[in-house]
PDB file of N, CA, C, O and CB in Angstrom:
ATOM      1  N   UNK A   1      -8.129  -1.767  -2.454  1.00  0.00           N
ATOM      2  CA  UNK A   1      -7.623  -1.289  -1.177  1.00  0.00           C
ATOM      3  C   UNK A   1      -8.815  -0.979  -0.259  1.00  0.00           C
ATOM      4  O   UNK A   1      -9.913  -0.917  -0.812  1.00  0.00           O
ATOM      5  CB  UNK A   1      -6.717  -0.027  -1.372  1.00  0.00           C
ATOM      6  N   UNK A   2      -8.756  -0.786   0.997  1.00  0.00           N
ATOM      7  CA  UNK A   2      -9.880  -0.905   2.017  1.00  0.00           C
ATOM      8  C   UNK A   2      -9.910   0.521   2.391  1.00  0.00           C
ATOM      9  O   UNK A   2      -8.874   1.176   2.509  1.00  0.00           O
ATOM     10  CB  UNK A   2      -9.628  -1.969   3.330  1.00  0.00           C
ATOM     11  N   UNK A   3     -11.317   1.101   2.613  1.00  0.00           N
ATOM     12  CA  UNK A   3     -11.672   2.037   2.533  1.00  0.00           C
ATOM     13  C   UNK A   3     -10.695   2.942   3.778  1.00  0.00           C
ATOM     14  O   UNK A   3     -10.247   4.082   3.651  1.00  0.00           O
ATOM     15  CB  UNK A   3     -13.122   1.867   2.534  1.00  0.00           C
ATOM     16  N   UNK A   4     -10.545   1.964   5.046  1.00  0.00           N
ATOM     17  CA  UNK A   4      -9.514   2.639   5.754  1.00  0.00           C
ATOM     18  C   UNK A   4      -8.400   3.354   5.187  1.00  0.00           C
ATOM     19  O   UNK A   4      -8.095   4.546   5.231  1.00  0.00           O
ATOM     20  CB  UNK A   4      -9.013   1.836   6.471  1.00  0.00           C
ATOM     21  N   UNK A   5      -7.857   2.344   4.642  1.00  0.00           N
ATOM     22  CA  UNK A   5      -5.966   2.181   3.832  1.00  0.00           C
ATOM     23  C   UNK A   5      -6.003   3.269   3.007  1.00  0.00           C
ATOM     24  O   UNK A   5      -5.095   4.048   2.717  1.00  0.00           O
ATOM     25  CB  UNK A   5      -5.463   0.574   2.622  1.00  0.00           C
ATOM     26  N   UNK A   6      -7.595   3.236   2.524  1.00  0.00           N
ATOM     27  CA  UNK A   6      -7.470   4.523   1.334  1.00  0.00           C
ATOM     28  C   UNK A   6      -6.924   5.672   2.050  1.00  0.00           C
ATOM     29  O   UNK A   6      -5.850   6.273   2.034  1.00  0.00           O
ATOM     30  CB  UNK A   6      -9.028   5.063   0.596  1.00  0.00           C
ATOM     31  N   UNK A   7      -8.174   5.787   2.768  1.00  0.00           N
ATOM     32  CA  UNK A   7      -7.899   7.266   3.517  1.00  0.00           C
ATOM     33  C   UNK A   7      -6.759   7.256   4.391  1.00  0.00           C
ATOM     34  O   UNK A   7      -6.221   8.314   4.065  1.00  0.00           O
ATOM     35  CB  UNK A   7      -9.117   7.754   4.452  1.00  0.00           C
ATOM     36  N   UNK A   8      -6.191   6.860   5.100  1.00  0.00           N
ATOM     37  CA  UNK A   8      -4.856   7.018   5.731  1.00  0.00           C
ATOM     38  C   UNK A   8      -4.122   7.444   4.677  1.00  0.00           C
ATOM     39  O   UNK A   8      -3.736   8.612   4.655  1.00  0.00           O
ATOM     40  CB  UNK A   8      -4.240   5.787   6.397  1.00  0.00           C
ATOM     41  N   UNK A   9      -3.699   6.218   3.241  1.00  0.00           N
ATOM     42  CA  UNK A   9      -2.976   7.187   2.584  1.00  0.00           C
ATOM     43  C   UNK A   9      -3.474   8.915   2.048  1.00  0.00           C
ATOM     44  O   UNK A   9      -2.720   9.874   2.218  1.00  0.00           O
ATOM     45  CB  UNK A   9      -2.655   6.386   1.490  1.00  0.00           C
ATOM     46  N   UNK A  10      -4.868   9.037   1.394  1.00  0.00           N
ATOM     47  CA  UNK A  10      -4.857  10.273   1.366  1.00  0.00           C
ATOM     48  C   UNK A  10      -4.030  11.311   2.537  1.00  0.00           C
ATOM     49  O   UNK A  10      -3.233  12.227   2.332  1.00  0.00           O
ATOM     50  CB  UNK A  10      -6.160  10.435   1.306  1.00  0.00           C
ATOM     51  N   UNK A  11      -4.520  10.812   3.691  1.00  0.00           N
ATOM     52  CA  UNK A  11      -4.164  12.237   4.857  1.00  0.00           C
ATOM     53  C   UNK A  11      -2.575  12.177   4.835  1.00  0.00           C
ATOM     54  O   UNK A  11      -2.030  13.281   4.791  1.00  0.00           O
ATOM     55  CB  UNK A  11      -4.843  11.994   6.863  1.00  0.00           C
ATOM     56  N   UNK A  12      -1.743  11.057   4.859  1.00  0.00           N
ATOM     57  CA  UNK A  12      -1.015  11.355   4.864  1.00  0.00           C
ATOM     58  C   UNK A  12      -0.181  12.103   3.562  1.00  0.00           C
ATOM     59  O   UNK A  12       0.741  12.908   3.698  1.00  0.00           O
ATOM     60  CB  UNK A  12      -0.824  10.565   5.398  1.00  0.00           C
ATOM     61  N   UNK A  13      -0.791  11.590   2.188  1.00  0.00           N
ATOM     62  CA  UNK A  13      -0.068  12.597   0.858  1.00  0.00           C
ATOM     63  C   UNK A  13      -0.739  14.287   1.248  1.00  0.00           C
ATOM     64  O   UNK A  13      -0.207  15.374   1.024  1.00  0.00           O
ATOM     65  CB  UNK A  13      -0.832  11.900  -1.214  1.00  0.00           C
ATOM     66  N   UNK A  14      -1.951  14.014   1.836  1.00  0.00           N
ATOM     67  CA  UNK A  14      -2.051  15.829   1.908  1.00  0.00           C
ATOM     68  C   UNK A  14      -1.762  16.144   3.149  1.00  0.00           C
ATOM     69  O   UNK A  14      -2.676  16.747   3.711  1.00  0.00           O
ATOM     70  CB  UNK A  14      -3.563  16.605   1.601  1.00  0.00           C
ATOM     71  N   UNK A  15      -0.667  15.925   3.885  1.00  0.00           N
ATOM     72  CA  UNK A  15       0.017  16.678   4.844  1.00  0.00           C
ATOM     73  C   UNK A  15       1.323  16.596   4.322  1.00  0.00           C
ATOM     74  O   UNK A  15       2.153  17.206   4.997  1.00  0.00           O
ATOM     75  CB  UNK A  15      -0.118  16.213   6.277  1.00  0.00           C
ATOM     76  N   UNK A  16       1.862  15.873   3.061  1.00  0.00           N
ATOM     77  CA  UNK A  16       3.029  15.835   2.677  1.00  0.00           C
ATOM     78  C   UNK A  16       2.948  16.919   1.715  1.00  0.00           C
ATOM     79  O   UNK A  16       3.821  17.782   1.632  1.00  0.00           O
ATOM     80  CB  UNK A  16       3.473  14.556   2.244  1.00  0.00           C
ATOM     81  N   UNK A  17       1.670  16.877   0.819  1.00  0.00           N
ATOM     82  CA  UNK A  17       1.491  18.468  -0.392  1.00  0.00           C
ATOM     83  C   UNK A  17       1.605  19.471   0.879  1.00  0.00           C
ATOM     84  O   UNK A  17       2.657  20.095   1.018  1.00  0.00           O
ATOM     85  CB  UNK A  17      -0.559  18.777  -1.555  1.00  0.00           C
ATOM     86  N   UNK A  18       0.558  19.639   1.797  1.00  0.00           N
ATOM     87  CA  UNK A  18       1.012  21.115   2.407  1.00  0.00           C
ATOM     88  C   UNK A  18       1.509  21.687   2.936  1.00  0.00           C
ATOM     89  O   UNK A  18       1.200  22.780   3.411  1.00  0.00           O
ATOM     90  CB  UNK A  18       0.748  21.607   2.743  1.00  0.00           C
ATOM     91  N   UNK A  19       3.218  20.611   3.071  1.00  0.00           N
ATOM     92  CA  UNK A  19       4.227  20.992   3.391  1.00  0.00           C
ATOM     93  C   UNK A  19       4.943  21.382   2.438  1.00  0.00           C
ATOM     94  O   UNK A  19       5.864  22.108   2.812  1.00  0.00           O
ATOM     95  CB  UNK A  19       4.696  20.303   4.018  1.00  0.00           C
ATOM     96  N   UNK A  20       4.868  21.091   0.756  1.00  0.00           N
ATOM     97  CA  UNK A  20       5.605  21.179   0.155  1.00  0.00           C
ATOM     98  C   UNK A  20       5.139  22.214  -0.634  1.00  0.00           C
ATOM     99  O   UNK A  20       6.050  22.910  -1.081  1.00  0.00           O
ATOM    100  CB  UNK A  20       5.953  20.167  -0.228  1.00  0.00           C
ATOM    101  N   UNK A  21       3.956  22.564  -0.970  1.00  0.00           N
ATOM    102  CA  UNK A  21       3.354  23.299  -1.721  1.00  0.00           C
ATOM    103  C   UNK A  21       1.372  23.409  -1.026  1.00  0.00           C
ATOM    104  O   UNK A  21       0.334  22.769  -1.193  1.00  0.00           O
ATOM    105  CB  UNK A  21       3.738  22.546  -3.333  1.00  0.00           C
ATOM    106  N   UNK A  22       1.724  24.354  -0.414  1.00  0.00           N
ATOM    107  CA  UNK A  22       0.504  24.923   0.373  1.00  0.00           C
ATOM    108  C   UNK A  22      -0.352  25.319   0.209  1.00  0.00           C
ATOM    109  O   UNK A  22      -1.244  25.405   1.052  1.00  0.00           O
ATOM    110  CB  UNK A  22       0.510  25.541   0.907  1.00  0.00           C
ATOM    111  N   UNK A  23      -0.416  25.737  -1.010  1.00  0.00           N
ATOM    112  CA  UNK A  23      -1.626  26.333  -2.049  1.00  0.00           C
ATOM    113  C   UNK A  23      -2.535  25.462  -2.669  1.00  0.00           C
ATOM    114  O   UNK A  23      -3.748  25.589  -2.834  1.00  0.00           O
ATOM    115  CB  UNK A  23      -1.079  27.030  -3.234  1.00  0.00           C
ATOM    116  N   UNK A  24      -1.484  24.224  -3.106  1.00  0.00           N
ATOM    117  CA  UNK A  24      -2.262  23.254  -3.934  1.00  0.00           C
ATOM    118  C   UNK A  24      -3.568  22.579  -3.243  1.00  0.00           C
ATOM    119  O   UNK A  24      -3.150  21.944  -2.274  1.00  0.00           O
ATOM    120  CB  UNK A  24      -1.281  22.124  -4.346  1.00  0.00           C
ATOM    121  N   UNK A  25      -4.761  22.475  -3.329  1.00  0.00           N
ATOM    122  CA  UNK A  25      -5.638  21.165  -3.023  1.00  0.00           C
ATOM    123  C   UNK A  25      -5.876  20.163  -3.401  1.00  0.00           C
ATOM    124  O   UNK A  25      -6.084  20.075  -4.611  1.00  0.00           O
ATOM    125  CB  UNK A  25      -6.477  21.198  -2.974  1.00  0.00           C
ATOM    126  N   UNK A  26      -5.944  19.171  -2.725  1.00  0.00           N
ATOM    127  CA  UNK A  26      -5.652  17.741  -3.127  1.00  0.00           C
ATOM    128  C   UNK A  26      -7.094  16.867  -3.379  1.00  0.00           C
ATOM    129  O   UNK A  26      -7.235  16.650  -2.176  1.00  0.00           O
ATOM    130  CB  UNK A  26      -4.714  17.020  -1.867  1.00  0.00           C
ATOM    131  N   UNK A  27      -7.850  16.436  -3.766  1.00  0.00           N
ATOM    132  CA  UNK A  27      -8.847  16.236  -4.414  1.00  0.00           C
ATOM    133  C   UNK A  27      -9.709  14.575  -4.218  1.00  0.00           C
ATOM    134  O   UNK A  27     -10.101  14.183  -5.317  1.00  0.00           O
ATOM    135  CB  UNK A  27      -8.297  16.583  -5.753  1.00  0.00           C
ATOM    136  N   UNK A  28      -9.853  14.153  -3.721  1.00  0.00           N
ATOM    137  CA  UNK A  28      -9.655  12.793  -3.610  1.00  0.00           C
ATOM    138  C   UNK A  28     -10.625  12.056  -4.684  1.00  0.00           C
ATOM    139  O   UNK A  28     -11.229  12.925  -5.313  1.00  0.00           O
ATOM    140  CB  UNK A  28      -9.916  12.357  -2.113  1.00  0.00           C
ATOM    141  N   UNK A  29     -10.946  10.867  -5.069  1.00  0.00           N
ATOM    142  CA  UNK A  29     -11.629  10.776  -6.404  1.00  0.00           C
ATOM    143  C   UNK A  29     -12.266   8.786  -5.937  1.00  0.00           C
ATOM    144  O   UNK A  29     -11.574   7.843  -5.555  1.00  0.00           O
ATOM    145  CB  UNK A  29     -10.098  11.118  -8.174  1.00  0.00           C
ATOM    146  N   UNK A  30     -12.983   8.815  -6.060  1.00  0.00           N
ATOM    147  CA  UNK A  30     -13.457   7.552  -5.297  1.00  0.00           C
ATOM    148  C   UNK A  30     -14.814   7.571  -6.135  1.00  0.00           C
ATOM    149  O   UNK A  30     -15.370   8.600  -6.517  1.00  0.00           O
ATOM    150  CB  UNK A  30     -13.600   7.658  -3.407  1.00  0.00           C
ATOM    151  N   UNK A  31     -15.392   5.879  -6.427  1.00  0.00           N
ATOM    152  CA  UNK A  31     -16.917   5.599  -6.684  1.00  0.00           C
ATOM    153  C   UNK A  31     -17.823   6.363  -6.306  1.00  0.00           C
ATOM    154  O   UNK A  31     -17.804   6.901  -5.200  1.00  0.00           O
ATOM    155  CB  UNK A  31     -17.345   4.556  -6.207  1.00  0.00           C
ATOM    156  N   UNK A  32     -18.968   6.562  -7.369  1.00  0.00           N
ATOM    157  CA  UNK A  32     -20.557   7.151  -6.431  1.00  0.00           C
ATOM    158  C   UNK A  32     -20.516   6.264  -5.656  1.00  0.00           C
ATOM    159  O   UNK A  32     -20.015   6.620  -4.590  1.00  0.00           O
ATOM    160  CB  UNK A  32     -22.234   7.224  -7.124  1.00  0.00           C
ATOM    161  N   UNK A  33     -20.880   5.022  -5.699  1.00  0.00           N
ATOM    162  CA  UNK A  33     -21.219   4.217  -4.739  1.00  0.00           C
ATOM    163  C   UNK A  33     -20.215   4.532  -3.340  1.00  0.00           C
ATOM    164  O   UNK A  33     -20.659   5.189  -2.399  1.00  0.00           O
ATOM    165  CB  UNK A  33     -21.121   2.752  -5.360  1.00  0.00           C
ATOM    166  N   UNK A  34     -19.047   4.065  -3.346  1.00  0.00           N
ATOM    167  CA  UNK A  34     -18.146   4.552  -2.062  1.00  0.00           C
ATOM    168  C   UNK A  34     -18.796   6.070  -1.597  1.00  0.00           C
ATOM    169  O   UNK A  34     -19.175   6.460  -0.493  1.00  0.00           O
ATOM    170  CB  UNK A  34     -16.278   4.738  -2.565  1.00  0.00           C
ATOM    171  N   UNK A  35     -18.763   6.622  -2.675  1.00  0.00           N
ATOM    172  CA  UNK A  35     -19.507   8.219  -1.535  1.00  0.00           C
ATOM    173  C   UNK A  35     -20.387   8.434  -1.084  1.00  0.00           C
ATOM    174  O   UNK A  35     -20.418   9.380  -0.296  1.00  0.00           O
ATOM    175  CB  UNK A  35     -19.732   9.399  -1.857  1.00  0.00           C
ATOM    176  N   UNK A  36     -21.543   7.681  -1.343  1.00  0.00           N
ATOM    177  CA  UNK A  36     -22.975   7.401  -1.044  1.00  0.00           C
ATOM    178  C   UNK A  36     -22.774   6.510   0.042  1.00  0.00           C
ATOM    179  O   UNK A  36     -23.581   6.801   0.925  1.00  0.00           O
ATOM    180  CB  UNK A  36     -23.875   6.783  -2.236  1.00  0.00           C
ATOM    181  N   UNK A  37     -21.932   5.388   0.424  1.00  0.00           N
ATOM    182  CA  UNK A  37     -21.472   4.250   1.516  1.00  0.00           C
ATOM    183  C   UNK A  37     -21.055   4.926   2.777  1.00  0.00           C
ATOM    184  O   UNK A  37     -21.476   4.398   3.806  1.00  0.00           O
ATOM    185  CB  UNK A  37     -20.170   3.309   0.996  1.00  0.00           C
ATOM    186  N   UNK A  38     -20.273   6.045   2.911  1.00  0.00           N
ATOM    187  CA  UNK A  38     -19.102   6.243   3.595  1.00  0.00           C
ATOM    188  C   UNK A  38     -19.512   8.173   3.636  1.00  0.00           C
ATOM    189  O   UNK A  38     -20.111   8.613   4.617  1.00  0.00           O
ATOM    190  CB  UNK A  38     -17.451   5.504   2.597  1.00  0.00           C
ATOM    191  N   UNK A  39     -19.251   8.768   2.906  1.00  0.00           N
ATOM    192  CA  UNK A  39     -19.343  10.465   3.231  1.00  0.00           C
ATOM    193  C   UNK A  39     -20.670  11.033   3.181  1.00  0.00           C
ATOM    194  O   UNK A  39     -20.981  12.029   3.834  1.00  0.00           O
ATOM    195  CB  UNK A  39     -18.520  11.376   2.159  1.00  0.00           C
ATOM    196  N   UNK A  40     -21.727  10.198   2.151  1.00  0.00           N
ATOM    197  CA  UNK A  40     -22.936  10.909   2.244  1.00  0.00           C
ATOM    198  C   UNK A  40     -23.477  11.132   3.034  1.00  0.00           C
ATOM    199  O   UNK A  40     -24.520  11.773   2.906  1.00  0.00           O
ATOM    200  CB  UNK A  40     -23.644  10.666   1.803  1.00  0.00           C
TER     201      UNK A  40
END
């Protein structure tokens, strides 16, 4: 899946958890490499 597609779905499952359960944090889990590419 494309790094976009990823993240759209994340935001949208964690605006669906913190409607449903507000407490929980949602965690996202991706390659070193992707995190070193993209957030580092």
């Amino acid at each position: 899946m494309e790094f976009n597609a990823t993240l759209e779905q994340f935001l949208k499952y964690q605006l669906a958890l913190e409607q449903e359960q507000p407490a929980r944090l949602l965690y996202p889990a991706m390659a070193a490499d992707t995190y070193d590419s993209f957030l580092h």
